[in-house]
N, C-alpha and C positions, 0 to 999 in steps of 0.2 A: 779554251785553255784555262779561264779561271774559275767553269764549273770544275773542272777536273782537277786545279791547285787546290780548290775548297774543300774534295771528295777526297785527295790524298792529306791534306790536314787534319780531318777529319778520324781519318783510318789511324793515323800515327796516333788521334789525342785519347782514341777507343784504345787504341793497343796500351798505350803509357799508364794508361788508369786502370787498366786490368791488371798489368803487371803489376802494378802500385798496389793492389789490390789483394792480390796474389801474397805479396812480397809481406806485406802486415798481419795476413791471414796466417802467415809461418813464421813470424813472429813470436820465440819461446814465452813460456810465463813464468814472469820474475818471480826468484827464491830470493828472501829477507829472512835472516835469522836472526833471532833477538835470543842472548843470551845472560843469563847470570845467575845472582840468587837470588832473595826475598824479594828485591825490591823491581825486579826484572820480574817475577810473579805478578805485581798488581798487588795495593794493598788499599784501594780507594773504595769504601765499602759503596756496593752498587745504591743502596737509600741514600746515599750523599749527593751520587748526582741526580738522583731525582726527585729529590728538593730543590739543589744547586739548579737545575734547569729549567724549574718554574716557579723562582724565587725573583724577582724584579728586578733585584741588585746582580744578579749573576748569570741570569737568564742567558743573553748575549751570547756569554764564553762558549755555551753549548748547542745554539741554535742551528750551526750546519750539521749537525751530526743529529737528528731530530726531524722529522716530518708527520705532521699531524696530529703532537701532542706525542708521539712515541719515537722510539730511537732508531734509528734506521739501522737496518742490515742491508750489510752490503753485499750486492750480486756480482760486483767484480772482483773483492778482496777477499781472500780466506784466509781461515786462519789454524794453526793446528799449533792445540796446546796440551799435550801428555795425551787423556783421554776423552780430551774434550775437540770438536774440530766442526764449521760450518762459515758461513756470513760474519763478515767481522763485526760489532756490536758489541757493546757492553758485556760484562760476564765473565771475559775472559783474561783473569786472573786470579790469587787466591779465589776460594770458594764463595760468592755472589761479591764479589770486586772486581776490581778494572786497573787497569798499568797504561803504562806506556805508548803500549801498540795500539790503543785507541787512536791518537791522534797520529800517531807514527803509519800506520795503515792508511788512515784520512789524505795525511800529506803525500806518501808517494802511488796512493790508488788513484787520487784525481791529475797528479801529473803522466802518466802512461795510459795511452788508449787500451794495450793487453792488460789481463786481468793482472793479481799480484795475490802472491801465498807470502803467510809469515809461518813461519816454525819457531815457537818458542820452546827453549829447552832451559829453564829456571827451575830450581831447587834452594831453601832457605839455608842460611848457614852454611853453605859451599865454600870454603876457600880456596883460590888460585895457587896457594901453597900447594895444598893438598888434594883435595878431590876432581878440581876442574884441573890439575895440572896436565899438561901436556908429554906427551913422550917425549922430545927433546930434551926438556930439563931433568929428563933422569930424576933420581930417587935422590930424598935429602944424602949427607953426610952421613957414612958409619957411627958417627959419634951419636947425631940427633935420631938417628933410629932407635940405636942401644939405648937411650936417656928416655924415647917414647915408650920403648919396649919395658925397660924398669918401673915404670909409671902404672903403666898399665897391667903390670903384675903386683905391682906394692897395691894398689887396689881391689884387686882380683882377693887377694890374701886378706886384705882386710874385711872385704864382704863376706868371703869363707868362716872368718872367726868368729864376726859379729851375728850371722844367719846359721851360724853350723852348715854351712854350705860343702862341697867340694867341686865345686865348679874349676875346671883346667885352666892351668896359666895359659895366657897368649904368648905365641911363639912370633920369632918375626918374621914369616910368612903370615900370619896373620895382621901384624903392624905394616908390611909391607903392600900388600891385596887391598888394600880402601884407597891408594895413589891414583888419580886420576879415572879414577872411576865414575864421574860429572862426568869429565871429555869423553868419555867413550860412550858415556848415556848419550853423549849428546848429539855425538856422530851417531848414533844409533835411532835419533829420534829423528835425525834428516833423511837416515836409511831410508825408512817406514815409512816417513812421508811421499818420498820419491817413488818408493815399491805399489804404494797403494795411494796414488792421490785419485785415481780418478774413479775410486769408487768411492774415498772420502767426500769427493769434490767431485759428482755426477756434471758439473757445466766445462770441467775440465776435460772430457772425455774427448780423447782424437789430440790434444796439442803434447808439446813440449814442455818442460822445464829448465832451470836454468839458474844456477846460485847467481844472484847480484849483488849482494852486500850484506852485512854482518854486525850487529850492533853488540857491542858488550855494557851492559851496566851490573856491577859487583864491588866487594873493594872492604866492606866491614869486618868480615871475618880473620881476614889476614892483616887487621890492625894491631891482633894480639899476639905478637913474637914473629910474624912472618914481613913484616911491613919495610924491611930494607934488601929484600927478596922478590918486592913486588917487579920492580924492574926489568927484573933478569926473567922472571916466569913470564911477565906480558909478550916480551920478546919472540919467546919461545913459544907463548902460544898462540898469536898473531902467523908466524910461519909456518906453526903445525896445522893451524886450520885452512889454511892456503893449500900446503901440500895434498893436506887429507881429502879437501873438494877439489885438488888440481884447479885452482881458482891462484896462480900466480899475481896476481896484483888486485883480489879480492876487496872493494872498499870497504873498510872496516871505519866503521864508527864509534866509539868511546866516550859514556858518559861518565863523567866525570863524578864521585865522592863529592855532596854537597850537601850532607846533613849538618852544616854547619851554620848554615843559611847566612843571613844578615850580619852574623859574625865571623872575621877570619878564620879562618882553621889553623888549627895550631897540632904537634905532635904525631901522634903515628899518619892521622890523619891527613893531615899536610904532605906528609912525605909520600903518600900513596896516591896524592892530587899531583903532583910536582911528578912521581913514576908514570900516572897516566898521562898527563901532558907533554913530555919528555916522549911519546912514539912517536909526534907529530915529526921528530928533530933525527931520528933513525937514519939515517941515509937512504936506506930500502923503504921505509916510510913513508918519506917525504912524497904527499901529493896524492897519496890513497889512502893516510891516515888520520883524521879530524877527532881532536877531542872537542865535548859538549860540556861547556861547564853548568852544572845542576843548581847551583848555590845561589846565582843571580837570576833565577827564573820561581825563586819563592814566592809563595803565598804569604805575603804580610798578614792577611785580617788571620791565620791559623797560625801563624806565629806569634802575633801579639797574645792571644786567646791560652794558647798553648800550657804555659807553666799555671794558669789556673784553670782549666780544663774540669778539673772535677768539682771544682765549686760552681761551676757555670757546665752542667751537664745538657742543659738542651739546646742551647747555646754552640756548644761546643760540635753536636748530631748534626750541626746545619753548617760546620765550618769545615771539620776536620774529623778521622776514624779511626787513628793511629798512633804509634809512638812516635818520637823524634829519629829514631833510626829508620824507620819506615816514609820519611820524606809529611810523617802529623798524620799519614794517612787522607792529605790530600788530592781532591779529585783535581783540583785548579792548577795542583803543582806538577802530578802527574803527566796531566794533559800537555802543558807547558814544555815535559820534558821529552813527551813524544813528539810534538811539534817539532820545536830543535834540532832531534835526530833525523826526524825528517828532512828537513831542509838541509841538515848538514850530508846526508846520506846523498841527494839531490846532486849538491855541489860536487863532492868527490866523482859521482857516474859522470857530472857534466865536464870535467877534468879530464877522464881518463877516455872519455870518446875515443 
């Protein structure tokens, strides 16, 4: 009797770990989309951190991302960014820079045993106003079309006069057709990825996919006259991106405007940190919406360095690669802010279990 208890314990602990087995094996593979403009690019020029990573003082920040002197690419993360897509690894931002998704990849490719895709769809100078706008928020006011439209013909006329030109006024079909045209690239870019991942990504071949969360960092552009507008467009495109991936309680993560760094924000600025913070508070929101504040995760030594930057130019090659709107162009603050959304992305999946 108790070979025969042992011989059916046995069979159940073979069955259980197959099924288990089984069960992980079908397991989809997580979609992360990182979106925005410039700064959702990557602006950490790639020679920074390859100093930064065999530099004594900084070494450390980088060393799990790094084996044997080189940078690792990762066989379980991919990544596809416009026309670029393989191993996630340095590179992949601006042209030989690095963003976010370094570390944002790092943090939720070592938390899941299935592999994990990011899709980034970032363009510089996008505003939430206007080109990343959402269908829901509908087209500005009659009034602010007509007032774009006069603008952009009192230009037109003027270039005609000064060139001898006779280039045609723009109509507002023309003022009206560049609205949202970000968001539909961007849906367009998650198309593409889904239609063709598994000849992008030959280890993917045979599985599934599956959107899991959404990171937004943007917010510069629409400081200039769109900035008490921010609100009502997040809103809007927080549930258009939901609807549009049928992804009802899709965890969205929100990095917060922090080019302010060590100092308050004050002005359009402020109010576009106060709109992105404010989803957290949505009612529909609350519990799958996490902002990431960017400001308190600075680079002091690229900030102190920073306003004399060009009198200390070599100096400068070994700290930071950027302007102040660009986060100095640092790899350290970068990193910092994909880490963040990482963990913040983490929390919200472990929420909505």
């Amino acid at each position: 009797m108790k070979k025969q208890t042992l011989l059916l314990a046995l069979v159940v602990s073979i069955t259980v770990s197959l099924v288990t087995v089984a069960a992980d094996a079908e397991k989809p593979v997580k979609v992360f989309i990182l979106a925005g403009q410039s700064n959702m690019e990557g602006k950490a020029k790639n020679s920074l951190l390859d100093y930064q990573a065999g530099a004594p003082a900084t070494k450390e920040l980088f060393a799990h991302l790094r084996k044997d002197g080189e940078w690792i690419v990762r066989d379980d993360v991919f990544i596809k960014y416009l026309d670029r897509s393989g191993g996630l690894t340095i590179g992949y931002g601006s042209p030989n820079r690095t963003g976010m998704e370094l570390e944002f990849g790092t943090v939720v490719g070592d938390h899941f045993d299935e592999p994990v895709v990011l899709i980034k769809a970032a363009w510089g100078g996008h505003s939430l106003f206007k080109l990343f706008r959402s269908p829901s928020a509908g087209l500005p006011s009659d009034e602010k079309l007509q007032e774009e439209l006069e603008q952009r013909q009192k230009r037109v006329k003027a270039n005609n006069e000064k060139n001898n030109r006779n280039d045609p006024l723009p109509t507002m079909d023309d003022i009206k057709e560049p609205y949202g045209s970000s968001y539909r690239n961007m849906m367009a870019e998650i198309k593409e990825t889904f239609d063709n991942y598994e000849t992008m990504f030959p280890a993917l071949k045979g599985k599934k996919l599956e959107v899991a969360g959404f990171v937004w960092f943007q917010g510069w552009n629409d400081m200039y006259g769109a900035e008490t507008e921010y609100a009502s467009n997040m809103q809007h495109f927080i549930k258009d991106v939901r609807k549009d991936l049928d992804a009802p309680k899709l965890p969205f993560v929100i990095d917060l405007m922090g080019q302010n760094g060590s100092k308050p924000a004050k002005g359009a600025m402020l109010t576009i940190q106060e709109a992105q913070t404010a989803m957290q508070s949505v009612p529909e929101f609350k519990g799958n919406v996490k902002a990431v504040r960017t400001d308190v995760l600075i680079d002091k030594a690229a900030e102190e360095l920073y306003p004399k930057w060009r009198d200390n130019f070599e100096k400068w090659e070994q700290t930071g690669s950027d302007f102040g709107y660009h986060y100095m162009g640092s790899a350290i603050w970068f990193n910092r802010i994909g880490k963040a959304s990482g963990k913040a992305m983490l929390e919200l999946m472990s929420a909505n279990q």
